[in-house]
C-alpha positions in Angstrom: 23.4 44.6 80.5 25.1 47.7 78.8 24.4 50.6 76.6 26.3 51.7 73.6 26.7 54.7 72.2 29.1 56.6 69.5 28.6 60.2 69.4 30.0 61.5 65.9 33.3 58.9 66.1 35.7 59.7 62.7 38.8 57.5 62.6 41.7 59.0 60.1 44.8 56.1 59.9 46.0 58.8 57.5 45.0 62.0 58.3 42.9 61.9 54.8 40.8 59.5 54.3 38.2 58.9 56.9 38.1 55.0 57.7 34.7 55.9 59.8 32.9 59.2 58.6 31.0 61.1 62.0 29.0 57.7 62.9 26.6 58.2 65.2 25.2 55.0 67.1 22.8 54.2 69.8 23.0 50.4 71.0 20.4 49.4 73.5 20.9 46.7 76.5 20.3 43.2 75.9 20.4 43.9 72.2 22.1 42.2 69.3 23.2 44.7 66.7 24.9 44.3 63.2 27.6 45.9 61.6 27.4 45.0 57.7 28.9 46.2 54.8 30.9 45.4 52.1 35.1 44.4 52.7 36.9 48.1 53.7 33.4 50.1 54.6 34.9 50.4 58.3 33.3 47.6 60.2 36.3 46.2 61.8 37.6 49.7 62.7 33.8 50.7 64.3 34.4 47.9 66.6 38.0 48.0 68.0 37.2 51.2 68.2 34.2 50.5 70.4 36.6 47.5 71.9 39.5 50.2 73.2 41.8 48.9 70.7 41.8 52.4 68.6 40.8 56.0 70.0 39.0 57.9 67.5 40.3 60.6 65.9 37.1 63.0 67.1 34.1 61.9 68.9 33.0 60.3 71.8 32.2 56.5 72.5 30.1 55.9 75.8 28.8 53.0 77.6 25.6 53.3 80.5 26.1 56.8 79.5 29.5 57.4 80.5 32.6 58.4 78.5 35.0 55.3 77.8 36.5 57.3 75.1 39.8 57.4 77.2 39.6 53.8 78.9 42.0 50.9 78.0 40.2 47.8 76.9 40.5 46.0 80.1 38.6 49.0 81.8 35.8 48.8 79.7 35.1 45.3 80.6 34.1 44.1 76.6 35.0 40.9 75.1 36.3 40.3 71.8 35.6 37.5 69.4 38.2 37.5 66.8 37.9 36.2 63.2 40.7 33.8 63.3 39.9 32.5 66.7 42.9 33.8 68.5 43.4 30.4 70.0 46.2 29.9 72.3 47.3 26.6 70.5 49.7 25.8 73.4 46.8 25.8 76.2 43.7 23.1 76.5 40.5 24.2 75.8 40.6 24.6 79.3 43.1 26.4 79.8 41.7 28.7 76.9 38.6 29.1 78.6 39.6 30.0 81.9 42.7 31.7 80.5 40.6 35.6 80.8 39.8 34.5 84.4 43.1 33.8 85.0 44.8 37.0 84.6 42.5 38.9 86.2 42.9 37.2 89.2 39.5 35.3 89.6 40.0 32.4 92.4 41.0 29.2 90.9 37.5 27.6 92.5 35.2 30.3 91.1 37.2 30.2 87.3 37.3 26.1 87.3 33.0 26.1 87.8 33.2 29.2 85.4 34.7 26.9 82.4 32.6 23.7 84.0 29.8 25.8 83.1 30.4 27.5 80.1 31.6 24.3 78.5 28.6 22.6 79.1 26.7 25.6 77.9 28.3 24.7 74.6 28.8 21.6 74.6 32.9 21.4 74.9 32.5 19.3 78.4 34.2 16.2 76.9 37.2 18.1 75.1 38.5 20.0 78.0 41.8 18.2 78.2 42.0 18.8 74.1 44.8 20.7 72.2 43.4 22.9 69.5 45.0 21.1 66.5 42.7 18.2 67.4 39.7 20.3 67.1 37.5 20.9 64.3 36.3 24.5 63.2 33.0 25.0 64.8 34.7 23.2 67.8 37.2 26.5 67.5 34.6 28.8 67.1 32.8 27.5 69.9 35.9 27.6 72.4 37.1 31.5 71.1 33.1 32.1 71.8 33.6 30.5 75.5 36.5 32.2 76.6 34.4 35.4 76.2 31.3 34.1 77.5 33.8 32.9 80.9 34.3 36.2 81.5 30.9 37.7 81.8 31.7 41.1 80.3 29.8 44.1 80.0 29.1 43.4 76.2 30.5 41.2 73.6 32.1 42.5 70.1 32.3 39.6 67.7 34.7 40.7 64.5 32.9 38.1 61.8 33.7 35.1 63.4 31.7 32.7 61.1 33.6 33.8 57.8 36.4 30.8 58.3 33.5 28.2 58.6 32.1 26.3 55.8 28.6 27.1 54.1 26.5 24.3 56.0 28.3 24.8 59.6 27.7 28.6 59.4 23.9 27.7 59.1 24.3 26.0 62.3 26.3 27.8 64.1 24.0 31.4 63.4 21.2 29.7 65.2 23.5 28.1 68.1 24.4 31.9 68.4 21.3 33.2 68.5 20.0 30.7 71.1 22.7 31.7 72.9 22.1 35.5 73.0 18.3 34.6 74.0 20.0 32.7 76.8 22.5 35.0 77.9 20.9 38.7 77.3 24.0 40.2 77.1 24.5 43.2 74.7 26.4 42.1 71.2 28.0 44.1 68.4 28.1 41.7 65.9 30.4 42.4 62.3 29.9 40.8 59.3 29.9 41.4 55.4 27.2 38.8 55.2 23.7 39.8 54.4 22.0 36.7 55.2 23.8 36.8 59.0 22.9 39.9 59.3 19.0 39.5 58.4 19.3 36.1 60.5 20.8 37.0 63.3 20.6 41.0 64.4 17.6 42.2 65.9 19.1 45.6 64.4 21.6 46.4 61.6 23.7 49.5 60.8 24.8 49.2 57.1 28.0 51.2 56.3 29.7 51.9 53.4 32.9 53.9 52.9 33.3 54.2 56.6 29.3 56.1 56.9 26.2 55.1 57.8 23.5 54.5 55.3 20.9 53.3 57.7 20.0 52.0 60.5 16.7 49.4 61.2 15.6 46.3 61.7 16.3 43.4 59.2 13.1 43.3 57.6 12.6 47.1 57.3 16.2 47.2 55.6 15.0 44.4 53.1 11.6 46.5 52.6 12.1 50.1 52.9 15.9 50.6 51.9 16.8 54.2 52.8 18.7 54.5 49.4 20.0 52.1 46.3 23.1 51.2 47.7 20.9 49.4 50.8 18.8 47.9 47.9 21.5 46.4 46.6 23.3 44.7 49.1 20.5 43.8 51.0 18.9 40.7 49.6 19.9 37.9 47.7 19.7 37.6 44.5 20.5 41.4 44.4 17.5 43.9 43.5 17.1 44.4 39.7 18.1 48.4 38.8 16.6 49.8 35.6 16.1 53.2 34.3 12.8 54.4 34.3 10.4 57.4 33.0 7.4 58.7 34.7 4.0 58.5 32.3 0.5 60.5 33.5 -1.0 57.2 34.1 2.5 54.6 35.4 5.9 54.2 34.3 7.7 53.3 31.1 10.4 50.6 32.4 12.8 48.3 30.6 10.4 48.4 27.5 7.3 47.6 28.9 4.5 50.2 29.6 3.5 49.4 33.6 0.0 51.2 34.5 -0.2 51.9 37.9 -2.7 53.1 40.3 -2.3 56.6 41.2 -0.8 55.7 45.0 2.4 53.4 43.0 3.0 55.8 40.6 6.4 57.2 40.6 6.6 60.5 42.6 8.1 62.5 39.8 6.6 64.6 36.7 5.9 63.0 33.6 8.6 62.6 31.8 11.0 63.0 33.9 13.3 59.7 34.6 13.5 57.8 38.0 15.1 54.2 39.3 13.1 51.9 39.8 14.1 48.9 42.2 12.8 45.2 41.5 13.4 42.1 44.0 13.5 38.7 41.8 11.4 37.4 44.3 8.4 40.2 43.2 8.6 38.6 40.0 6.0 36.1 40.3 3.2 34.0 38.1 0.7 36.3 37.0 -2.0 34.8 39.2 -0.2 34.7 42.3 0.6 38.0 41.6 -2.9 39.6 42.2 -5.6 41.4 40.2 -3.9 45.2 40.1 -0.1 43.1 39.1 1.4 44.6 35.6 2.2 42.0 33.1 5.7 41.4 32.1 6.6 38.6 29.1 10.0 37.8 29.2 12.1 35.3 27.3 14.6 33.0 29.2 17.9 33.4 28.5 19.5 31.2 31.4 18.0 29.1 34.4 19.5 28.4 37.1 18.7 25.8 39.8 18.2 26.4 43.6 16.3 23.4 44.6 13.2 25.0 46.3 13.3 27.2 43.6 15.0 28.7 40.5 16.6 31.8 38.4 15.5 32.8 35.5 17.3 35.8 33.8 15.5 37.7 30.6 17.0 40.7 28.5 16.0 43.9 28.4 16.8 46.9 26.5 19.4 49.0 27.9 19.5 53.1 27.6 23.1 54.2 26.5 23.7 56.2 30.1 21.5 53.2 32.2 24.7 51.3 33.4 26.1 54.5 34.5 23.4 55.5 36.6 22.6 52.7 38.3 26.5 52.2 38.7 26.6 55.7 40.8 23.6 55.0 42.7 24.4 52.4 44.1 28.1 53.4 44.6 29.2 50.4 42.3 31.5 52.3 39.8 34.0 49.5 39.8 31.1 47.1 38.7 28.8 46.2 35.6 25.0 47.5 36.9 23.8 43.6 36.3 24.8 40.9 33.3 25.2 42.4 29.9 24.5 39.8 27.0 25.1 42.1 24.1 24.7 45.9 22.4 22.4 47.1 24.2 20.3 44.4 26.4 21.6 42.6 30.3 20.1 40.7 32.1 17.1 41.1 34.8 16.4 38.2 37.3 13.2 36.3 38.6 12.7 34.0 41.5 10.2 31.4 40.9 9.2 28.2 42.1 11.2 25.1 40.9 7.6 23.6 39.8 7.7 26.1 36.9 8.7 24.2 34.1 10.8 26.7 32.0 14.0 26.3 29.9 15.8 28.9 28.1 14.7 30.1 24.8 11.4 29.9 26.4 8.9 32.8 26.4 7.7 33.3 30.3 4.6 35.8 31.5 5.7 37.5 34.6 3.7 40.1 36.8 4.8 42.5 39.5 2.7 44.0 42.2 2.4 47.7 41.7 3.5 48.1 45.7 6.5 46.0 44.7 8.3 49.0 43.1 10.8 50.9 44.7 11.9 54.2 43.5 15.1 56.0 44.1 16.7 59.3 42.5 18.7 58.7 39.7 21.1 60.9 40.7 22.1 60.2 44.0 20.5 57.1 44.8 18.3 58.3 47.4 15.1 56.6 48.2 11.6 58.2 46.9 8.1 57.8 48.3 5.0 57.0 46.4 3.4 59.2 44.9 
């Protein structure tokens, strides 16, 4: 098992514009770690850089400890899973499989129970003798996956390889994956601009946007404790609620409903003074499942949507003339409205409730959110804020 690290790596394509922005990394053995962020943060770019495909413009990449800043690829002994498969469409699966073995001059006995072996591992042992074109997707994805596995490289680097599969075989396929890792212990980098993968699959996560780091934890400390609003909102789905907020002596005035708070959930500014305040749709609960210190909320639907196990309701709320702008910049989503607007000043706020709820729009609906539920970021830059 292997060790990554990235020591203050920038990558300029240009000379300008950084593509990564000093990342600095630390990848443990055995571990399976997540690159996420939205399309053009510098994912991609963060791996072929760690891959030997790129050399950074400053900074160091190492691996055990050593400097592989220098190295070619096939020094530094990592396999790459591609995003398109990178199937040799002239080869069997095979011939795929063993085709890494092959070139580096493995005897034909030891590559032959190499493939045997993987194949059975993923259940390719009856397609073999196959062409590619006869194969499905997920039988793809499972053959591009073996030809790395043959190999038994230092570390694997997998560049979103679920992204061409449909919704219901990408379910699969993340838990085939992660039985695998268990099996195999082998150190993976995993990319991907999908949240759920990310909180499904990585036992850590680096989120990234515009090519720098914005934090690095566990899944569930990402979804909890987001280190600013831009983690907020990409992280979870639905997407958190943003609105505008103003400190009070005794809790927070908030989307035109006065929230009293016990003094350790209070926001951790002066009275007065404005703050973001971040709600999940799934805090937004029946008042009675909500508990005894919960602050009431009465809403009225405006649409409902159906998830099956559950459902969406969205309610307006009165919007401050600069709100959409501030939540816009803190959560570095200029180019996008800060949540559904349904007229001169009101949009839309979401909540996640059971699908036993009976509820249509036009309806009036009583809410409640726990006081601990609220997450509070400066307007200005987005950054996260403690408790008071």
């Amino acid at each position: 098992m292997t060790s990554i690290g990235l020591d203050h790596v920038v990558m300029r394509y240009d000379g300008t514009q950084a593509a990564v922005d000093d990342v600095s990394l630390e990848i443990e053995e055995g571990e399976f770690f997540v690159l996420v962020g939205p399309s053009g943060c510098g994912k991609s770019t963060l791996l072929r850089l760690l891959a030997g495909l790129e050399r950074p413009s400053s900074g160091t990449v190492r691996m055990d400890g050593s400097d592989v800043t220098e190295l070619t690829p096939r020094l530094r002994d990592v396999a790459m899973v591609f995003q398109n498969y990178a199937i040799y469409p002239h080869m069997t699966v095979g011939g795929n499989l063993g085709y890494g073995l092959k070139v580096r001059g493995v005897p034909k006995r030891e590559a032959a129970a190499r493939v045997r072996e993987v194949a059975d591992l993923l259940g390719l042992g009856d397609l073999l003798k196959r062409r590619p074109a006869t194969l499905s997707g997920g039988q793809l994805q499972r053959v591009a996956m073996g030809r790395a596995i043959a190999r038994r490289p230092r570390a694997y680097l997998m560049d979103e390889p679920l992204s061409n599969l449909d919704a219901k075989l990408r379910v699969s396929m993340r838990a085939e994956l992660e039985q695998l890792h268990r099996r195999l212990g082998v150190t993976t980098v995993y990319v991907t601009h999908d949240q759920v993968e990310a909180m499904t699959l990585g036992s850590r996560a680096a989120v990234l946007r515009a090519g720098e780091l914005q934090q690095v934890a566990a899944p569930q400390e990402l979804y909890a404790r987001p280190a600013n609003a831009f983690v907020a909102a990409f992280i979870g789905s639905p997407p958190m609620n943003f609105a505008l907020g103003t400190a009070r002596k005794d809790g927070l005035g908030l989307a035109g409903f006065d929230l009293r708070l016990p003094a350790e959930h209070r926001p951790p500014v002066a009275a007065g003074e404005r703050v973001l305040v971040g709600i999940r749709p799934e805090e937004l609960r029946d008042p009675q499942a909500a508990g005894k210190e919960a602050c009431a909320l009465r809403v009225t639907c405006a649409v409902r949507q159906n998830l099956g196990a559950d459902q969406l309701l969205f309610f307006p709320v009165p919007q401050l003339p600069d709100e959409a702008a501030v939540i816009a910049r803190a959560t570095f989503a200029e180019d996008r409205p800060a949540g559904p607007v349904v007229g001169d000043g009101e949009r839309l706020l979401c909540a996640r409730v059971p699908a036993d709820v009976s509820v249509e729009p036009g309806d009036t609906v009583d809410l409640a959110v726990r006081p601990g539920a609220l997450h509070y970021f400066d307007p200005d830059g987005g950054a996260r804020l403690p408790s008071a």
